[in-house]
Short mmCIF file of the C-alpha atoms (twelve columns), coordinates in Angstrom:
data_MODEL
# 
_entry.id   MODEL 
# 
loop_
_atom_site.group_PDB 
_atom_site.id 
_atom_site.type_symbol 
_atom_site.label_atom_id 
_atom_site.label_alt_id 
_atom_site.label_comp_id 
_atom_site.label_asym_id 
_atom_site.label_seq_id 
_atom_site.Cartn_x 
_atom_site.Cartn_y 
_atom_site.Cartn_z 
_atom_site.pdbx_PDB_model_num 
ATOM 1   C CA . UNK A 1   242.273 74.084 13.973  1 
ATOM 2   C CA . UNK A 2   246.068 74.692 14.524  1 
ATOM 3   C CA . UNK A 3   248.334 76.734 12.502  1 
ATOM 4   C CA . UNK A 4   249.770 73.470 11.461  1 
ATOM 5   C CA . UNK A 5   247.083 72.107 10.695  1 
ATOM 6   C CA . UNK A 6   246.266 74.706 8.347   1 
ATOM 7   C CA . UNK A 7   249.317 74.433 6.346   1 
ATOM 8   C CA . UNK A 8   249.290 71.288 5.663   1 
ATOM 9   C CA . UNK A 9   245.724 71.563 4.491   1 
ATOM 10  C CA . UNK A 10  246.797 74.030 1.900   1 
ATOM 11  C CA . UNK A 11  249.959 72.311 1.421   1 
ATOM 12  C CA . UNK A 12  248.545 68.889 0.568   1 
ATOM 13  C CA . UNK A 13  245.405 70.462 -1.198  1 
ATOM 14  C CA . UNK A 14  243.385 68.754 1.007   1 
ATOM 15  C CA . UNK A 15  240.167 69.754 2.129   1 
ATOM 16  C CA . UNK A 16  238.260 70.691 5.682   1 
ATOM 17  C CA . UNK A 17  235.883 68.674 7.382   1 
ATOM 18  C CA . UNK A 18  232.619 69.913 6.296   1 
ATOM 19  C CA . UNK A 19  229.649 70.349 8.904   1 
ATOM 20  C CA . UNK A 20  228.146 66.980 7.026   1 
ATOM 21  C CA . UNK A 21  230.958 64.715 8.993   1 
ATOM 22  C CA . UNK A 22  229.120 65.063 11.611  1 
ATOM 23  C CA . UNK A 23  226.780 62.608 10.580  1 
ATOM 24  C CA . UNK A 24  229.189 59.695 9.590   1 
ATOM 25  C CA . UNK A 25  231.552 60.295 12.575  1 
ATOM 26  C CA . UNK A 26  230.792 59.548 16.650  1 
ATOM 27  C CA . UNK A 27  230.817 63.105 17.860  1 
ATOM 28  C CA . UNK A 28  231.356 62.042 21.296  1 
ATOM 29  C CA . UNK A 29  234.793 60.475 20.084  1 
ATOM 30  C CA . UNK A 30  237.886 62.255 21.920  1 
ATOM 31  C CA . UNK A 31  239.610 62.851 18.160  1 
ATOM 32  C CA . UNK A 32  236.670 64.624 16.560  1 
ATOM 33  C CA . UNK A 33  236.689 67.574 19.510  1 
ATOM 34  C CA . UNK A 34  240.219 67.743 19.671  1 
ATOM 35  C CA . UNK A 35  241.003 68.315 16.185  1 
ATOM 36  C CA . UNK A 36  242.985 65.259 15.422  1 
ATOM 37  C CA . UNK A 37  241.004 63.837 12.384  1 
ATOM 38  C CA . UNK A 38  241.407 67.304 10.725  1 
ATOM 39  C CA . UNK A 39  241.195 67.105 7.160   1 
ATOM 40  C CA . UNK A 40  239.686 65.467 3.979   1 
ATOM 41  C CA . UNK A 41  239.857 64.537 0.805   1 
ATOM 42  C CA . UNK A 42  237.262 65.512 -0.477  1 
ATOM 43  C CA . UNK A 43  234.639 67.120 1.768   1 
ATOM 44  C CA . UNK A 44  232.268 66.977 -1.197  1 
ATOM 45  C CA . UNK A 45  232.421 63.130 -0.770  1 
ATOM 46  C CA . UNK A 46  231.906 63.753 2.786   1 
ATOM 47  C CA . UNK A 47  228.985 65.363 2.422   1 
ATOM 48  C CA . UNK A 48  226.957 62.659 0.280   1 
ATOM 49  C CA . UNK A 49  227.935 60.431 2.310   1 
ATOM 50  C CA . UNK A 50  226.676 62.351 4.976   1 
ATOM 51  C CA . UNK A 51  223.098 62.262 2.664   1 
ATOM 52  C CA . UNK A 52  222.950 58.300 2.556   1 
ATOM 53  C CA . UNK A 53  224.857 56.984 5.670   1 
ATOM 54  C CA . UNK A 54  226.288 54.574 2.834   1 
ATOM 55  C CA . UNK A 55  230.156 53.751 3.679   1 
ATOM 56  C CA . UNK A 56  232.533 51.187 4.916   1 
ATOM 57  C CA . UNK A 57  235.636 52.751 7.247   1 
ATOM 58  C CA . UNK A 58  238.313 50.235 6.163   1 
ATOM 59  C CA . UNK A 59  242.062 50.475 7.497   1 
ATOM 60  C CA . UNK A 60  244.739 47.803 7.377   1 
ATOM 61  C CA . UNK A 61  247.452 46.011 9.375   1 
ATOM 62  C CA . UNK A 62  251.360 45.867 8.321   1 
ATOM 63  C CA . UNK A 63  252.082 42.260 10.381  1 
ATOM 64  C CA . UNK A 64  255.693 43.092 10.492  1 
ATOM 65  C CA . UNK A 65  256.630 43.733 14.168  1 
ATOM 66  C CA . UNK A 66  255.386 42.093 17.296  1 
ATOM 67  C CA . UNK A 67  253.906 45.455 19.252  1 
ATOM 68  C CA . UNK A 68  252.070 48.400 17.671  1 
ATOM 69  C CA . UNK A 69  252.807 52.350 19.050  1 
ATOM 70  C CA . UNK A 70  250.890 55.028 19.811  1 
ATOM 71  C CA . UNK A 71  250.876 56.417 16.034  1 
ATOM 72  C CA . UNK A 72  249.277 52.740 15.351  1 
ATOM 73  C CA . UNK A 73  246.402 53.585 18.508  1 
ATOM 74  C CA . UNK A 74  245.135 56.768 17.029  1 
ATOM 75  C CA . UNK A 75  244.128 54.569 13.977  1 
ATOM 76  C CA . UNK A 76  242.068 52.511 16.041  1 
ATOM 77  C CA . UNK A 77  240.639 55.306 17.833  1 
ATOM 78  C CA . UNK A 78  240.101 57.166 14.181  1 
ATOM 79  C CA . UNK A 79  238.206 53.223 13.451  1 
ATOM 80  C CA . UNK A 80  236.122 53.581 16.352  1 
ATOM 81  C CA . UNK A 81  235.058 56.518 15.497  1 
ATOM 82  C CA . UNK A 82  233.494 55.384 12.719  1 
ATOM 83  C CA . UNK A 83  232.655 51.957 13.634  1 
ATOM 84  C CA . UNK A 84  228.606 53.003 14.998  1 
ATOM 85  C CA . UNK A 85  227.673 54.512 11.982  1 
ATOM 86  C CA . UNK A 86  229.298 52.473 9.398   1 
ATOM 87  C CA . UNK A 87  227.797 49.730 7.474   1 
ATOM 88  C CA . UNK A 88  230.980 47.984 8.221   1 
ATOM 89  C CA . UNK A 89  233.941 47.975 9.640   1 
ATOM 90  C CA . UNK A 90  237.346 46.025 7.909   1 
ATOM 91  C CA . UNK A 91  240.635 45.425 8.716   1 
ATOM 92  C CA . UNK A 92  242.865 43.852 6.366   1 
ATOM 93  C CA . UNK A 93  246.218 41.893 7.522   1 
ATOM 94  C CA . UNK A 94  248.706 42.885 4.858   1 
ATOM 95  C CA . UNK A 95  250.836 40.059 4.728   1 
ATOM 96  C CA . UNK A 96  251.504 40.036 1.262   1 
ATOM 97  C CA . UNK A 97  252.995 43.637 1.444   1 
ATOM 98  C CA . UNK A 98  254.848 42.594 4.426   1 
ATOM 99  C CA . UNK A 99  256.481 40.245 2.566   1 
ATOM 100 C CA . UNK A 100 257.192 42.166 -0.488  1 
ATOM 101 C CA . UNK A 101 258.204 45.571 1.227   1 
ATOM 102 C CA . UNK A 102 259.397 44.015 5.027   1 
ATOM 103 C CA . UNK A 103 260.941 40.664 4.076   1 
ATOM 104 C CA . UNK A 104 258.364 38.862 6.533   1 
ATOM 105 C CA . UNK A 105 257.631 35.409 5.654   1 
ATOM 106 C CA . UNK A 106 253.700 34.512 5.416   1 
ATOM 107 C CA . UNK A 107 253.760 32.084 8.487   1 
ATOM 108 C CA . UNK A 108 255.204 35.237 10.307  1 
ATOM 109 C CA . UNK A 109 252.889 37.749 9.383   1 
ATOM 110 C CA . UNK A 110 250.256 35.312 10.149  1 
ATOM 111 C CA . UNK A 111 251.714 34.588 13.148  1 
ATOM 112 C CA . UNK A 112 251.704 38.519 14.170  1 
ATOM 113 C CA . UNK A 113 248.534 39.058 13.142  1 
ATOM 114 C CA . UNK A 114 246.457 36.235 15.131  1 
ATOM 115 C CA . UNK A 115 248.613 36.028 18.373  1 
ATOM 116 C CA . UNK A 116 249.584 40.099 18.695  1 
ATOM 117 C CA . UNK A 117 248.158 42.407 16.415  1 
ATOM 118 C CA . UNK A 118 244.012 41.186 16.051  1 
ATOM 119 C CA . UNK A 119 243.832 40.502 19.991  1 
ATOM 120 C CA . UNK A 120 245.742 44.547 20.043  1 
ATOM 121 C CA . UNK A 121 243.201 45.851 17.939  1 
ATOM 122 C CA . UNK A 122 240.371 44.083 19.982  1 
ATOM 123 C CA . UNK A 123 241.810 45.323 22.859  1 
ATOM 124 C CA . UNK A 124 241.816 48.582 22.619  1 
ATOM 125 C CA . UNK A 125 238.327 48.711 21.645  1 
ATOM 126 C CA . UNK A 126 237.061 47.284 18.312  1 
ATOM 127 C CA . UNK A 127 233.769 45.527 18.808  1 
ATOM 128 C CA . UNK A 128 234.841 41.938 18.254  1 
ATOM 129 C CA . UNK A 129 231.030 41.493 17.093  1 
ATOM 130 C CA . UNK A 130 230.926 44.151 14.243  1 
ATOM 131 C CA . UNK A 131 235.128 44.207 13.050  1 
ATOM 132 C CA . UNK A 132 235.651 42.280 10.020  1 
ATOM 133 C CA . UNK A 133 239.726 40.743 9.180   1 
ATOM 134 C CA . UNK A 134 240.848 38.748 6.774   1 
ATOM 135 C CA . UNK A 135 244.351 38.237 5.473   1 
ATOM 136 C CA . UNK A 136 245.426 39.732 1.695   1 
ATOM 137 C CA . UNK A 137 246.775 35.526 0.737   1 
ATOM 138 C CA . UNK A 138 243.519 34.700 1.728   1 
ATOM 139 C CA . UNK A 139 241.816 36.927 -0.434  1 
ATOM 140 C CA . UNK A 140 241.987 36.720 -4.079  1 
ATOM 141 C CA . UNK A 141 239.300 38.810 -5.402  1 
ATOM 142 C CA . UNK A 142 241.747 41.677 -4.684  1 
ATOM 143 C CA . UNK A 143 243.432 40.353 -7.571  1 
ATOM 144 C CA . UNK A 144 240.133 40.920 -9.791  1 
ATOM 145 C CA . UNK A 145 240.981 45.171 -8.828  1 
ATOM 146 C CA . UNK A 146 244.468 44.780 -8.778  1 
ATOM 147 C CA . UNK A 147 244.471 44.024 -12.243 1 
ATOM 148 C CA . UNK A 148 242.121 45.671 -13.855 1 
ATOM 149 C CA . UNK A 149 244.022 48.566 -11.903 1 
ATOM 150 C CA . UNK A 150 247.273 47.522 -13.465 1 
ATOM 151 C CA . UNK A 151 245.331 48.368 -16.778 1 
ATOM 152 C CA . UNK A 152 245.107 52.060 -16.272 1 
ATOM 153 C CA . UNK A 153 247.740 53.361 -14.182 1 
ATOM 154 C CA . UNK A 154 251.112 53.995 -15.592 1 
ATOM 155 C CA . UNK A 155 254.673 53.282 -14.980 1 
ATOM 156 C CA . UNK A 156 255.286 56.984 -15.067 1 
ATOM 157 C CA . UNK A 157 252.793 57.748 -12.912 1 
ATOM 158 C CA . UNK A 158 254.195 55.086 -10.273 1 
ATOM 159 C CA . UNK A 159 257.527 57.428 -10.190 1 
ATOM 160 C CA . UNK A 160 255.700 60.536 -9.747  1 
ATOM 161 C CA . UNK A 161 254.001 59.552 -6.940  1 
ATOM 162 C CA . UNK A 162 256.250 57.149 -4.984  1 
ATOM 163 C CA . UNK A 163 260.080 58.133 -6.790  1 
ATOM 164 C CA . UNK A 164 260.409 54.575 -7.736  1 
ATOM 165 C CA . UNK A 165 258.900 51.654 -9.622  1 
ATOM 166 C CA . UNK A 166 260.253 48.626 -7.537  1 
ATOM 167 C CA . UNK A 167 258.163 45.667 -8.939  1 
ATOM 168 C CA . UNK A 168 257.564 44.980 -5.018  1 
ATOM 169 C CA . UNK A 169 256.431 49.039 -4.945  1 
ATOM 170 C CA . UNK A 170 253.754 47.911 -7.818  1 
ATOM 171 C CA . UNK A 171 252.684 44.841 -6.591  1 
ATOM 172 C CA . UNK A 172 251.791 46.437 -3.041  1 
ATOM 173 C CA . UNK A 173 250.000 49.369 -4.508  1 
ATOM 174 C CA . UNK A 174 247.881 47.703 -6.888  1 
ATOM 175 C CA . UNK A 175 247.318 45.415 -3.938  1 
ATOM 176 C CA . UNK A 176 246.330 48.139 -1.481  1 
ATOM 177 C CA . UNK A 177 243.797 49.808 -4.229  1 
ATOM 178 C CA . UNK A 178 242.152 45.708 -4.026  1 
ATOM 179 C CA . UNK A 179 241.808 46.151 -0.060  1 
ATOM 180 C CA . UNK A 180 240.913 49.621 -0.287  1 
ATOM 181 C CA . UNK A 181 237.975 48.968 -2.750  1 
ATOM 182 C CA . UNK A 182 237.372 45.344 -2.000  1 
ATOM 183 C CA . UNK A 183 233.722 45.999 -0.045  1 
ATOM 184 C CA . UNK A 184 232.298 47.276 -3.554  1 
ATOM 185 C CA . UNK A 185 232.499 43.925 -5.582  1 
ATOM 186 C CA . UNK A 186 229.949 43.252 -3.336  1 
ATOM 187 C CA . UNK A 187 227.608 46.883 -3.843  1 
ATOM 188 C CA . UNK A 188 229.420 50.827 -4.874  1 
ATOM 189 C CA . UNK A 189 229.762 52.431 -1.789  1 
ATOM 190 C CA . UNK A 190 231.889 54.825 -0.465  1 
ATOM 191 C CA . UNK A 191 234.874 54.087 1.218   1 
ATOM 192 C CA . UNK A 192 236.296 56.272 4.862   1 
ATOM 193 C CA . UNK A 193 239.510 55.558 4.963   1 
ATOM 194 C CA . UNK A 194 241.234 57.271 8.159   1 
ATOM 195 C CA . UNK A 195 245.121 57.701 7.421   1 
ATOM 196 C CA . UNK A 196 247.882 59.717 8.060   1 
ATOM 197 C CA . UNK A 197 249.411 62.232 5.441   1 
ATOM 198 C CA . UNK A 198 252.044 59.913 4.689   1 
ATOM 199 C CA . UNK A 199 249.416 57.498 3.003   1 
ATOM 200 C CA . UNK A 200 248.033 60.410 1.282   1 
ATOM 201 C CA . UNK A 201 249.721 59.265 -2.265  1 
ATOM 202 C CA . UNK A 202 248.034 55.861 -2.074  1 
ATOM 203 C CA . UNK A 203 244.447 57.671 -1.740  1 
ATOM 204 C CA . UNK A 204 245.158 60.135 -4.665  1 
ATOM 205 C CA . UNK A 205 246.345 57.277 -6.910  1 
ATOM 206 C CA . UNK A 206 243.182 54.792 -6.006  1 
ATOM 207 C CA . UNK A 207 241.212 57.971 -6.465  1 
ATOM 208 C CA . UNK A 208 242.562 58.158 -9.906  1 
ATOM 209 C CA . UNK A 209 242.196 54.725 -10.981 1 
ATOM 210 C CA . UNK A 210 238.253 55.077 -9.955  1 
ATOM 211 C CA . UNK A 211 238.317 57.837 -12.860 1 
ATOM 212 C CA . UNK A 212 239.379 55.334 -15.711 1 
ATOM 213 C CA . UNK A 213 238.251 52.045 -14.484 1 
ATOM 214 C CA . UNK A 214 235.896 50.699 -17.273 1 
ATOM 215 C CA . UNK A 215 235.131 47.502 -15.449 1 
ATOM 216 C CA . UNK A 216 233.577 48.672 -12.277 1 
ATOM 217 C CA . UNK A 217 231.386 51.312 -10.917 1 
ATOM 218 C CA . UNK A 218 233.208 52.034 -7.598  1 
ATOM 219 C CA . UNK A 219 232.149 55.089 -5.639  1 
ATOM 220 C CA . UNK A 220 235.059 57.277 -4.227  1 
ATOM 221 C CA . UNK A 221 237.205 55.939 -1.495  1 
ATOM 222 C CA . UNK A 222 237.872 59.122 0.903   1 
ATOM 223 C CA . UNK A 223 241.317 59.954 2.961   1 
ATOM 224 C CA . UNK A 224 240.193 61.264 6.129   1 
ATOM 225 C CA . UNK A 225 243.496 62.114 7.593   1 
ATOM 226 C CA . UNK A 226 244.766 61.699 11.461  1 
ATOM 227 C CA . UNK A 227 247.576 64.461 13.013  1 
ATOM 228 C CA . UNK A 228 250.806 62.903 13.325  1 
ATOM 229 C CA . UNK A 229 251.588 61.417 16.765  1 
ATOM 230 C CA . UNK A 230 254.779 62.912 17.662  1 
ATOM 231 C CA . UNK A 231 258.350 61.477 18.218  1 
ATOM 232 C CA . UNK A 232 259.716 61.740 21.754  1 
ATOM 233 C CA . UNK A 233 262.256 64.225 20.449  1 
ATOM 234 C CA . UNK A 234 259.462 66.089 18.564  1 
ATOM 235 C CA . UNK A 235 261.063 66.111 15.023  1 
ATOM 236 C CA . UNK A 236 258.699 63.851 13.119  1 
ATOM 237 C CA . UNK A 237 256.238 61.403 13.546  1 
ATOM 238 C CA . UNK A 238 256.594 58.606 16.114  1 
ATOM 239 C CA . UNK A 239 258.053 55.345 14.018  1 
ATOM 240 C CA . UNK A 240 258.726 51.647 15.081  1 
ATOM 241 C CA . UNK A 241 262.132 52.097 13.528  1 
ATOM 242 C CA . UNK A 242 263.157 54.444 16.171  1 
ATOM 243 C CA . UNK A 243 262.206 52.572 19.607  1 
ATOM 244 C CA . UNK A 244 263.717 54.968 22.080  1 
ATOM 245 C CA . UNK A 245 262.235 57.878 20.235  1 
ATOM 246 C CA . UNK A 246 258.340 55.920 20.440  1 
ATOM 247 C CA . UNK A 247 256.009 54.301 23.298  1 
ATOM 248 C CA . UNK A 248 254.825 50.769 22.268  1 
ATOM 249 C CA . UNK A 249 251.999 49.031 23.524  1 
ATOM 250 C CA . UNK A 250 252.442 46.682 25.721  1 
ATOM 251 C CA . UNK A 251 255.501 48.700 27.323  1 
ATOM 252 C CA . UNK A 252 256.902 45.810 29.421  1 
ATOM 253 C CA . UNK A 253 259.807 47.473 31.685  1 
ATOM 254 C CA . UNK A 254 257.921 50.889 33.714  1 
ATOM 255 C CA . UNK A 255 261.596 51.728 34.341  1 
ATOM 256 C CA . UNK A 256 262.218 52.316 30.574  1 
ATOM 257 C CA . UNK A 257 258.834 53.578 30.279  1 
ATOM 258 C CA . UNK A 258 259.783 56.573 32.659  1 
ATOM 259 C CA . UNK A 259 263.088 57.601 31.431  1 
ATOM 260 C CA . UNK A 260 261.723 58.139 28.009  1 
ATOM 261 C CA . UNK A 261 259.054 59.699 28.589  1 
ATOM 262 C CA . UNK A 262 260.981 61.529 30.767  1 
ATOM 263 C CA . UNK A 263 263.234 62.315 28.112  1 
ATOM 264 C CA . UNK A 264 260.489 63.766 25.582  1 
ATOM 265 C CA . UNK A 265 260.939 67.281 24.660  1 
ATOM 266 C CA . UNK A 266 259.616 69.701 26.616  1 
ATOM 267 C CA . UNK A 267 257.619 73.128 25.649  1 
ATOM 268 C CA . UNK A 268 258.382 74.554 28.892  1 
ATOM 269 C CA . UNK A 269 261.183 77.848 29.456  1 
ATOM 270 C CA . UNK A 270 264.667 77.501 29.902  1 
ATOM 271 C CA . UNK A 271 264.568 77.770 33.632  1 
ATOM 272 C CA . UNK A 272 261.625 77.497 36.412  1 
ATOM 273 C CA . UNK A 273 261.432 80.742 37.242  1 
ATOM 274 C CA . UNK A 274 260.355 81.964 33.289  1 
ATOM 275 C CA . UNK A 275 258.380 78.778 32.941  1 
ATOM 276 C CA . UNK A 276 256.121 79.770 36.084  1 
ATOM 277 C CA . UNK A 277 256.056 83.480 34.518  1 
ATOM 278 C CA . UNK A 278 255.538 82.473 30.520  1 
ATOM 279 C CA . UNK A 279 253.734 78.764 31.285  1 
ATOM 280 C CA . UNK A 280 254.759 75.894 28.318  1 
ATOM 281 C CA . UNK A 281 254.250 75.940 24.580  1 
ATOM 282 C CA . UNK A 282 251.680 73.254 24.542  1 
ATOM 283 C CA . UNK A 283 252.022 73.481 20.116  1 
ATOM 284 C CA . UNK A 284 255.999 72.061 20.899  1 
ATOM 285 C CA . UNK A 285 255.155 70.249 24.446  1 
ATOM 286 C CA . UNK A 286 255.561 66.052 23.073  1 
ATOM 287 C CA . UNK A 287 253.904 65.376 26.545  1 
ATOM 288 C CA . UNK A 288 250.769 67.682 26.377  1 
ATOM 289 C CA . UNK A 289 250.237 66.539 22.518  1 
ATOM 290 C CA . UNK A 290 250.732 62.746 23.711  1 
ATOM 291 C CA . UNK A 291 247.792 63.212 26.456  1 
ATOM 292 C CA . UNK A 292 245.607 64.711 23.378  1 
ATOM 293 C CA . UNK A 293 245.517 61.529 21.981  1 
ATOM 294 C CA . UNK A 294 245.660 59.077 24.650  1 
ATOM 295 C CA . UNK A 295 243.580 60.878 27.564  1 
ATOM 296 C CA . UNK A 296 240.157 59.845 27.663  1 
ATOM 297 C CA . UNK A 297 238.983 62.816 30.520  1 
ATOM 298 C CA . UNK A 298 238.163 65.605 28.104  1 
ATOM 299 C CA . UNK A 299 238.049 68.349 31.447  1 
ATOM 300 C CA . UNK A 300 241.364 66.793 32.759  1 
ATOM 301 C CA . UNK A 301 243.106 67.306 29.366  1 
ATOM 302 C CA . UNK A 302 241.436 71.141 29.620  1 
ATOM 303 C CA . UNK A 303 242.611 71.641 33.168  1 
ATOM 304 C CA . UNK A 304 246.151 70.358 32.158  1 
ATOM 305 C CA . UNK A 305 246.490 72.099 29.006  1 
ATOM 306 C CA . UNK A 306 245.084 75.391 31.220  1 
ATOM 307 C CA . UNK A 307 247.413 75.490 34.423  1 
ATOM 308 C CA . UNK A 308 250.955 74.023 31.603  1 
ATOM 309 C CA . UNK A 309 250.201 77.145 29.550  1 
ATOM 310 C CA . UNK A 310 249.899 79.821 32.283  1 
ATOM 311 C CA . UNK A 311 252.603 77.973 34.341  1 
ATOM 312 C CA . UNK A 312 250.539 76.827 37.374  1 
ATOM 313 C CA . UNK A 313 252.322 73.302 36.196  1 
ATOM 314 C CA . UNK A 314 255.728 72.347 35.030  1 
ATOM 315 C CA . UNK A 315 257.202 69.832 32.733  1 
ATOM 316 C CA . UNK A 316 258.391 67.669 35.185  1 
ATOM 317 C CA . UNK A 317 254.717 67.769 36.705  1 
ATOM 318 C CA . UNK A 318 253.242 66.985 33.485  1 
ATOM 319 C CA . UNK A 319 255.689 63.853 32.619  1 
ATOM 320 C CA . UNK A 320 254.883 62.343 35.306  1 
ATOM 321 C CA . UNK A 321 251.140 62.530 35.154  1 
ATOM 322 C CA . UNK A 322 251.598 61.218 31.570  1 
ATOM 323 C CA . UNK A 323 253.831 58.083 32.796  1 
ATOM 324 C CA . UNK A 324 251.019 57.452 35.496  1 
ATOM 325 C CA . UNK A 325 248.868 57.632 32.903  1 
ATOM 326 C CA . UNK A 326 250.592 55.353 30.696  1 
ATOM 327 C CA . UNK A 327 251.736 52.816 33.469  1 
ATOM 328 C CA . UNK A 328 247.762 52.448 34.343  1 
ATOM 329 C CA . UNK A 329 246.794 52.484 30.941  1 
ATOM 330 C CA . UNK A 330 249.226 49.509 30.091  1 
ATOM 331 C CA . UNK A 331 248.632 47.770 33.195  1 
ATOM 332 C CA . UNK A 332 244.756 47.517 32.091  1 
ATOM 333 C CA . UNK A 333 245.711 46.932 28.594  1 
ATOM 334 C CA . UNK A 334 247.850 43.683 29.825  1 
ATOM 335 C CA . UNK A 335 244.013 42.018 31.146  1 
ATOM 336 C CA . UNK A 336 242.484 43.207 28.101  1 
ATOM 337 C CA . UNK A 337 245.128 42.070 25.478  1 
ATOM 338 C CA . UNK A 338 244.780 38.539 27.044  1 
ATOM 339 C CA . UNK A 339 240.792 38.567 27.055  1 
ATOM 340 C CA . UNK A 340 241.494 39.779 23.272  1 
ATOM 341 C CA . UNK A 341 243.941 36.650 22.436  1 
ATOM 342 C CA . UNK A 342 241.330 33.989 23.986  1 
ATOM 343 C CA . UNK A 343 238.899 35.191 21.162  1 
ATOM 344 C CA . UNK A 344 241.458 34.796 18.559  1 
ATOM 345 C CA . UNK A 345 242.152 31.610 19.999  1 
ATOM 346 C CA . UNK A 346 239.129 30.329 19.865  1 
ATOM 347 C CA . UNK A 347 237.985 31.675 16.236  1 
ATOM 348 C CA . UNK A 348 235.758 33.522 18.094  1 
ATOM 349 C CA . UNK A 349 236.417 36.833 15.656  1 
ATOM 350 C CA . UNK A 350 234.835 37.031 11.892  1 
ATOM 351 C CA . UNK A 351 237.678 36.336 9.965   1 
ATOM 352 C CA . UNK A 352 236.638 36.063 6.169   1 
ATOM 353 C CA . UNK A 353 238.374 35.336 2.931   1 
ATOM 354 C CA . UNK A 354 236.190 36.710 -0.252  1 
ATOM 355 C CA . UNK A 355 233.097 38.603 -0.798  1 
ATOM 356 C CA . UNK A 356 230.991 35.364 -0.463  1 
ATOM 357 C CA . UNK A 357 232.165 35.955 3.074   1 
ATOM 358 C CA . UNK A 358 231.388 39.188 3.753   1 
ATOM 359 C CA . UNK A 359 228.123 39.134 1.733   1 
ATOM 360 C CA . UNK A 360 226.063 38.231 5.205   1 
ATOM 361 C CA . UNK A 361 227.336 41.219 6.660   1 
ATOM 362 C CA . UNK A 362 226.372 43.951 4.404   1 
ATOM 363 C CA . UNK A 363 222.948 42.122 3.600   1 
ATOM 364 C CA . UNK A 364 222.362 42.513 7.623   1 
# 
């Protein structure tokens, strides 16, 4: 694990993957070698779930933009991942938090979802077959946790966690500890969730309510956390509200594609000459960290990261293998996405609305 990595362990008092995930987790899966699900909370949880085999891996979708970025594929990577061993695999449309936190009318989110966003999802490798949606309007026996929920959390303990109390703040939350929990009106079970560290308040909170709750018998829902895919500029995490700082998928224009990736900032030395001598920084390199999570070739990702850091290859060398890359990967994406929207099209996905719904699937 990197120094990073570490630190932000510590930092968030998180804990490490425990020898046990390897037995609710596709070791095969790029991320799991590489280092990019890293953390936990809590490995205990991890482990007896590791025991029984007995979990859901749930994650959600935030309709509010036409295209999804690379920060948005290493959650459905992380949900592949899980997707063979789980008993079964959900993703929630969160329409109603789109339109309390995002302004985006129902008909739009809806809209997003079932024309860009499923087919997206699908595309880049969900099993159609075994990925559950629905949509948060649809579903209204999140309201049954929601509530309840609303019962034993406090106003005070809203500001602590998130600085504010909006109402739309409260409404979302107590929404997202529904989705997050929903599979267990059904049976307890636990719950994978695979975020990033920014979600990390909205697992500790759900994690609390599951404490106090004197309605249901939930089993703990548990944060397994996903590095941060980096901004072009490297400060931060890649964000939709930066475009020329993040790649989207589809990128449309190759032209634009190039010059930012072009652009993205580079771990190599000041000059050529040093660069050959020293070889890059691959822990500061935005390039070499973007191929960790979008190269499939484990021993091409080895060679690169081998000849960049002993300078056998330059920056320039390695952007442009990563906008190849990126230009074929889009290009296969394009056949893919449009396979992807036919099913969606023709209600050809499992799209469900209550635990009624689901029931078939966990009984199977």
């Amino acid at each position: 694990m990197e120094d990073r990595a570490r630190k932000l362990v510590e930092e968030f008092g998180l804990d490490y993957l425990p020898e046990e995930f390897k037995a609710v987790v596709d070791e095969k899966h790029a991320y799991v070698g590489r280092g990019i699900l890293f953390a936990c909370r809590t490995s205990e949880d991890i482990r007896r779930i590791g025991e029984t085999g007995d979990f859901y891996a749930l994650t959600g979708i935030m309709p509010s933009h036409e295209k999804i970025h690379l920060g948005t594929l290493a959650v459905v990577e992380s949900m592949k991942a899980f997707q063979k061993k789980s008993k079964l695999t959900i993703v929630l449309v969160a329409d109603l938090e789109a339109l309390a936190t995002r302004n985006v009318p129902l008909d739009v989110g809806r809209k997003y979802a079932l024309e860009y966003h499923i087919p997206t999802y699908i595309a880049l490798g969900l099993d159609p077959d075994s990925t559950i949606f629905y949509f948060q309007s649809d579903n209204v026996d999140l309201q049954k946790i929601a509530f309840d929920a609303a019962r034993e959390i406090t106003l005070s303990e809203f500001r602590a966690v998130y600085g504010d109390a909006r109402p739309s703040r409260i409404v979302s939350v107590l929404q997202q500890m529904g989705d997050m929990l929903f599979p267990q009106l059904l049976r307890p079970m636990y719950g994978i969730i695979p975020v990033g560290l920014d979600q990390d308040p909205h697992i500790r909170l759900c994690r609390d309510y599951l404490k106090r709750t004197r309605v249901y018998g939930f089993k703990p829902i548990v944060g397994v956390y996903i590095r941060d895919v980096p901004s072009l500029d490297g400060r931060g995490k890649m964000s939709k509200s930066e475009p020329q700082k993040a790649i989207f998928i589809p990128e449309e224009d190759f032209g634009a594609l190039r010059r930012k990736v072009f652009k993205a900032f580079s771990g190599g030395a000041a000059s050529l000459e040093e660069q050959r001598r020293r070889g890059a920084d691959l822990s500061k390199d935005v390039p070499y960290k973007l191929l960790e999570f979008v190269l499939k070739d484990e021993r091409q990702l080895r060679r690169i990261a081998e000849d960049y850091s002993t300078g056998r290859m330059i920056s320039g060398e390695i952007k442009e293998f990563l906008f190849e890359y990126l230009k074929s990967f889009m290009t296969e994406f394009r056949g893919k996405f449009e396979q992807a929207r036919e099913l969606v099209r023709a209600n050809d996905i499992i799209l469900i609305r209550d635990r009624e719904d689901l029931k078939p699937f966990l009984s199977a």
